[in-house]
DSSP file (Angstrom, degrees, kcal/mol; ACC not computed):
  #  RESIDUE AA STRUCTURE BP1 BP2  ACC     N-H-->O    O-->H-N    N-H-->O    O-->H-N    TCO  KAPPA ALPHA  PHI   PSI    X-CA   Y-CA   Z-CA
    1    1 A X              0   0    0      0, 0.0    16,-0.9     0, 0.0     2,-0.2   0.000 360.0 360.0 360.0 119.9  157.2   98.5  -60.0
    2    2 A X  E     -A   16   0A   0     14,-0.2     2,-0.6    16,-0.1    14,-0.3  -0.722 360.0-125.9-114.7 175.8  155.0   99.8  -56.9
    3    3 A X  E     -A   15   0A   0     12,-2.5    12,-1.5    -2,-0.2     2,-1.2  -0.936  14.2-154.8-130.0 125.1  153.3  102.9  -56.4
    4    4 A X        -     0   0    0     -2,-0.6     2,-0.3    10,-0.2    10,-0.2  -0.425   8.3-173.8-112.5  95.6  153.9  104.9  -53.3
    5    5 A X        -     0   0    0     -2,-1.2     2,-0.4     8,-0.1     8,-0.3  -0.445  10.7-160.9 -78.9 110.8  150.9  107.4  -52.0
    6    6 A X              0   0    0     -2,-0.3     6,-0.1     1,-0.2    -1,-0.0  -0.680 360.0 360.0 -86.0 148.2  152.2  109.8  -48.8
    7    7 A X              0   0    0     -2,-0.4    -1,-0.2     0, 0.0     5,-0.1   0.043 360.0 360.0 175.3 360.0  149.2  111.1  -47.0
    8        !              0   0    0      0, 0.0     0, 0.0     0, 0.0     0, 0.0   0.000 360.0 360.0 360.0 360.0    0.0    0.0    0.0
    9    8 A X              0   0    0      0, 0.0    -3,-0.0     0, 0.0     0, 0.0   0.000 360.0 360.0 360.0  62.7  149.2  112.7  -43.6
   10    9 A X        +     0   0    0      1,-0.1     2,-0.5    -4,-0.0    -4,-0.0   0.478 360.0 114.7  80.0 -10.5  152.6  111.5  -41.9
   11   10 A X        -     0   0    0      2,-0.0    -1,-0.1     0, 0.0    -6,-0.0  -0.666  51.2-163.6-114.7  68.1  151.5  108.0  -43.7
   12   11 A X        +     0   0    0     -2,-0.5     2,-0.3    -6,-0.1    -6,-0.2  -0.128   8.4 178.7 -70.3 150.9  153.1  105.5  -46.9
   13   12 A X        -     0   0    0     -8,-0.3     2,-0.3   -10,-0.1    -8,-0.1  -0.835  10.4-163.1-135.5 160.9  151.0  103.0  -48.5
   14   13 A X        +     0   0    0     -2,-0.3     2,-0.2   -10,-0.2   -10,-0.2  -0.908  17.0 159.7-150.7  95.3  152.7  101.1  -51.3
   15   14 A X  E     -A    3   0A   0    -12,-1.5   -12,-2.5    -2,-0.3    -2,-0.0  -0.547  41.3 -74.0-101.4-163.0  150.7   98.8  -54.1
   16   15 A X  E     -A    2   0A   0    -14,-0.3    -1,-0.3    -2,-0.2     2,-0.2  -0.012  42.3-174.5 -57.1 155.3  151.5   97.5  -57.5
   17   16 A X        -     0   0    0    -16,-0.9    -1,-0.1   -15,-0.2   -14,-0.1  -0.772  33.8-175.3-149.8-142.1  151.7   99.2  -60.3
   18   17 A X        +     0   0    0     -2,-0.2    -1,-0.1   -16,-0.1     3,-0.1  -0.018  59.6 120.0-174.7  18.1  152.2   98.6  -63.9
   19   18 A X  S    S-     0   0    0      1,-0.1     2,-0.6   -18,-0.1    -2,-0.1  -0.010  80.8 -87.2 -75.3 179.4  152.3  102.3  -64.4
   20   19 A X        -     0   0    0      1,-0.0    -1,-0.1    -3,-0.0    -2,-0.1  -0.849  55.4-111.8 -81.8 130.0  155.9  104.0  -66.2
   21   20 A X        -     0   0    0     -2,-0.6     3,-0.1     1,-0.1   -18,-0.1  -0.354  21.0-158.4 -55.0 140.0  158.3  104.7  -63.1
   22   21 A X  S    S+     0   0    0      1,-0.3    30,-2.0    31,-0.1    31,-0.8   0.426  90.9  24.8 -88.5 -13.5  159.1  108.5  -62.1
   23   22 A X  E    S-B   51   0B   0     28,-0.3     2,-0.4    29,-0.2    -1,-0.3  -0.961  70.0-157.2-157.0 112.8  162.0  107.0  -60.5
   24   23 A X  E     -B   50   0B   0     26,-2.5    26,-2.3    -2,-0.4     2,-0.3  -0.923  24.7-175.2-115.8 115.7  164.1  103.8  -61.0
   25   24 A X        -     0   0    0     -2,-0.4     2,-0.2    24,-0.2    24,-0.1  -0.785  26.7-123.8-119.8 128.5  165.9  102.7  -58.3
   26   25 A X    >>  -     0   0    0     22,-0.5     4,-2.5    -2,-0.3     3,-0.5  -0.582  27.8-130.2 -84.5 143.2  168.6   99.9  -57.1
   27   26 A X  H 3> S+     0   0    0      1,-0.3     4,-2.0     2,-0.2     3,-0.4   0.918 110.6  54.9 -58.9 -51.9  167.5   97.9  -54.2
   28   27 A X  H 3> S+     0   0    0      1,-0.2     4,-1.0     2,-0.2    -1,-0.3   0.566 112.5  43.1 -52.0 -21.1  170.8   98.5  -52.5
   29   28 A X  H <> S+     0   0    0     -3,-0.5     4,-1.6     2,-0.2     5,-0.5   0.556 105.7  70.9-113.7 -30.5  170.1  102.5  -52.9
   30   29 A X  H  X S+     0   0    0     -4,-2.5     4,-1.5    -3,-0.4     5,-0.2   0.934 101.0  42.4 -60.1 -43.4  166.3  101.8  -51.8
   31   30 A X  H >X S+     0   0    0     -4,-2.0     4,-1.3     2,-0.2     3,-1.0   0.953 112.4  50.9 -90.4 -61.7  167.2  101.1  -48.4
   32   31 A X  H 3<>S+     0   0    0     -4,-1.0     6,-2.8     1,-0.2     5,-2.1   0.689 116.1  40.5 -65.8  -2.7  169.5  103.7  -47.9
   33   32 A X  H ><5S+     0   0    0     -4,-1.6     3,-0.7     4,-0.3    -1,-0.2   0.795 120.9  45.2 -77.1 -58.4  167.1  106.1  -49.2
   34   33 A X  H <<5S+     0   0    0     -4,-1.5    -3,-0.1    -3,-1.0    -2,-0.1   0.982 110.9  54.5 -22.4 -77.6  164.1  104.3  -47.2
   35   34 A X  T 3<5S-     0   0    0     -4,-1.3    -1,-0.2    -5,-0.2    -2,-0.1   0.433 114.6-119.3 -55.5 -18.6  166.3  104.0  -44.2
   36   35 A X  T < 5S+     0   0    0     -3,-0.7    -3,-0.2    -5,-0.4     3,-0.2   0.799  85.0 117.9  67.0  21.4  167.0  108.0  -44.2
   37   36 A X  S   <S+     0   0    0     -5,-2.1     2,-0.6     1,-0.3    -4,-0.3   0.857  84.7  46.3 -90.2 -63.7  171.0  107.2  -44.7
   38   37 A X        -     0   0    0     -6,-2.8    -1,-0.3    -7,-0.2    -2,-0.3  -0.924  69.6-153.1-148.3 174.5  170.0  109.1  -47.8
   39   38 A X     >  -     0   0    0     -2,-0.6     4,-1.5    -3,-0.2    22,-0.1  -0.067  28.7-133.7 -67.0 159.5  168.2  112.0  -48.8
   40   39 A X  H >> S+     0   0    0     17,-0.3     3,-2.3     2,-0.2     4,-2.1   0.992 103.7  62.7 -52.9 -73.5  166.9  111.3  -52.6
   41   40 A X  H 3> S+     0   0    0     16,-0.8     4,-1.7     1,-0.4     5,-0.3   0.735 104.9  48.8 -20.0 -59.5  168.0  114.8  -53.9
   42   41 A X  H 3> S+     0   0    0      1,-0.2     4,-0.9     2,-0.2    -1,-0.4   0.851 114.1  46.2 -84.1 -26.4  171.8  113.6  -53.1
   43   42 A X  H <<>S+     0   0    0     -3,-2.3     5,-1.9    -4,-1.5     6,-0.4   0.934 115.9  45.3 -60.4 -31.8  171.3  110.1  -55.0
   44   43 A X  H ><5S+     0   0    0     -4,-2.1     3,-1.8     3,-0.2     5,-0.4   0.963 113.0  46.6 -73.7 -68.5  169.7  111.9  -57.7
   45   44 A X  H 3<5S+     0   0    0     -4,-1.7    -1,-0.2     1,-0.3    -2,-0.2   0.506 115.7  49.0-107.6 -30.3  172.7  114.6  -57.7
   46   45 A X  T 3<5S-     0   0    0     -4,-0.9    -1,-0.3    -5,-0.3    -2,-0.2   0.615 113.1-127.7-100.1 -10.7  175.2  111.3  -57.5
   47   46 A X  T < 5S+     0   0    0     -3,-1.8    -3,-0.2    -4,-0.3    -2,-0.1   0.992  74.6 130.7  65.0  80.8  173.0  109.8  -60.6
   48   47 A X      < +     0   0    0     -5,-1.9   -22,-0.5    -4,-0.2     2,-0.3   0.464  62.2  55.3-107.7 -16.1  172.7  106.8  -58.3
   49   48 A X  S    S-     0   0    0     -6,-0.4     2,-0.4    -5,-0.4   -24,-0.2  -0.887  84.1-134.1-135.4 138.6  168.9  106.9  -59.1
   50   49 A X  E     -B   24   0B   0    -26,-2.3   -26,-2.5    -2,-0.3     2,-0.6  -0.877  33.3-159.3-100.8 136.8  167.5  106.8  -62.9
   51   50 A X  E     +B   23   0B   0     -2,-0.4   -28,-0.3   -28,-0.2     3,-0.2  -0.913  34.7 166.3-128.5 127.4  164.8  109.7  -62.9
   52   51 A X  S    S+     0   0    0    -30,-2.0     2,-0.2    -2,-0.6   -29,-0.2   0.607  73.9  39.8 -93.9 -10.2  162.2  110.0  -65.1
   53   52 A X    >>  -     0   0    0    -31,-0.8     3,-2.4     0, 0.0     4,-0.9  -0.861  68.7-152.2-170.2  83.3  159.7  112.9  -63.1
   54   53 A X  G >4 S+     0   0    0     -2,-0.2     3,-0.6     1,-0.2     4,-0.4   0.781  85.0  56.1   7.2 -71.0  161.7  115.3  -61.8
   55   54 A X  G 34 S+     0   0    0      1,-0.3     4,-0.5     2,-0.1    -1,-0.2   0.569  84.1  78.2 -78.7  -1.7  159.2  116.1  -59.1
   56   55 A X  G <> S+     0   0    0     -3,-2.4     4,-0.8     1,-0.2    -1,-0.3   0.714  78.1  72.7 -83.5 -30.3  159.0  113.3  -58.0
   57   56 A X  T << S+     0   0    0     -4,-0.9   -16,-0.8    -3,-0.6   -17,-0.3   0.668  86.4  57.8 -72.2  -5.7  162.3  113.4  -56.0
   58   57 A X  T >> S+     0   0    0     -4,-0.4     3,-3.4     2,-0.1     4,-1.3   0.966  98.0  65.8 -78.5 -47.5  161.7  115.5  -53.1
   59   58 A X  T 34 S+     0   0    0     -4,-0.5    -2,-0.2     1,-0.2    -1,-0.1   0.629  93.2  51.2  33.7-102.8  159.2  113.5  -52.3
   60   59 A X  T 3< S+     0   0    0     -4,-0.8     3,-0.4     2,-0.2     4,-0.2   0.452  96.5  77.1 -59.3 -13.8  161.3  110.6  -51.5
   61   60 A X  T X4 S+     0   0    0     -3,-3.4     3,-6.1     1,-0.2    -2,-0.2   0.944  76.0  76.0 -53.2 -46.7  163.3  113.4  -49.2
   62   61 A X  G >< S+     0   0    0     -4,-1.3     3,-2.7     1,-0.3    -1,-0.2   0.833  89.8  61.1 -38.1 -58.5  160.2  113.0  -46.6
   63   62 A X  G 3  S+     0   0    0     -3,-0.4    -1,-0.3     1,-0.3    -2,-0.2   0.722 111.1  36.4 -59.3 -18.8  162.3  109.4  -45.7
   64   63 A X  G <  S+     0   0    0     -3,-6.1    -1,-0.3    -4,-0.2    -2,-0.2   0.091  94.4 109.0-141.3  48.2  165.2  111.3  -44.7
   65   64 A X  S <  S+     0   0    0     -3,-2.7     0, 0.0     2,-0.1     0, 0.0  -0.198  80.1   5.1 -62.2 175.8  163.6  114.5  -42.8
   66   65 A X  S    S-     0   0    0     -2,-0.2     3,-0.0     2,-0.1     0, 0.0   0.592 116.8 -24.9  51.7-163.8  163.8  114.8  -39.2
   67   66 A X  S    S-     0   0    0      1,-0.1     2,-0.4     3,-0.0    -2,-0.1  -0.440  75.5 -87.5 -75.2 146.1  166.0  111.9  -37.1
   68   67 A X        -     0   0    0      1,-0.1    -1,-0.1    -4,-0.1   -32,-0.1  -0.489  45.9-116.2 -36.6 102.6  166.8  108.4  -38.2
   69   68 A X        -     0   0    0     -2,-0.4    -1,-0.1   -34,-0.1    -3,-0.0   0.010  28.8-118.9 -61.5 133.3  164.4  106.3  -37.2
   70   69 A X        -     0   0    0     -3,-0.1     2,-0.3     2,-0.1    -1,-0.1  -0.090  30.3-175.3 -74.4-174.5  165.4  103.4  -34.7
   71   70 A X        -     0   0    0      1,-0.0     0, 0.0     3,-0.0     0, 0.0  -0.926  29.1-170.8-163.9 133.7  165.2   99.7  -35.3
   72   71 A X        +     0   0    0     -2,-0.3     2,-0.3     2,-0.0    -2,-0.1  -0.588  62.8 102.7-108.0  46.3  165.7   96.6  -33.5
   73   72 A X        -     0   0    0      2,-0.0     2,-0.5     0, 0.0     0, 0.0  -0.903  64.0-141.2-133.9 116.9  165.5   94.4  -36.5
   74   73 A X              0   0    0     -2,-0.3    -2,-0.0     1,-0.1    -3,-0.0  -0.868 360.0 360.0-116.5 153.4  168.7   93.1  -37.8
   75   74 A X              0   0    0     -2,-0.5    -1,-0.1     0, 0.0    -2,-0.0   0.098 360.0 360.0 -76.8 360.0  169.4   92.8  -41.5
């Protein structure tokens, strides 16, 4: 379980031991991450277990604006 704080353009990710808003498969984490997709449509596909509503726009911020590029492969 981590906890992920956006602030100003910016993720930080610790631990947590808190209850999840959100439970997620690793496989659905990167595309979600990655901006391949938006939360809203995982949520909408029940791909993603959600516990806090509000929490899933949120996770949208990863797949505003263009796909980010990469030269690291997986």
């Amino acid at each position: 379980t981590l906890k992920i704080d956006l602030e100003d353009g910016h993720a930080t990710a610790q631990k947590t031991s808190a209850a999840p808003d959100i439970e997620i498969a690793d496989r659905h984490w990167a595309a979600i991450v990655l901006g391949d997709l938006p939360a809203t449509q995982a949520a909408n596909l029940n791909l993603i277990k959600v516990h806090r509503p509000a929490a899933v726009p949120l996770l949208d911020a990863f797949a505003a604006g263009p796909v980010p590029f990469c030269n690291e492969y997986f």
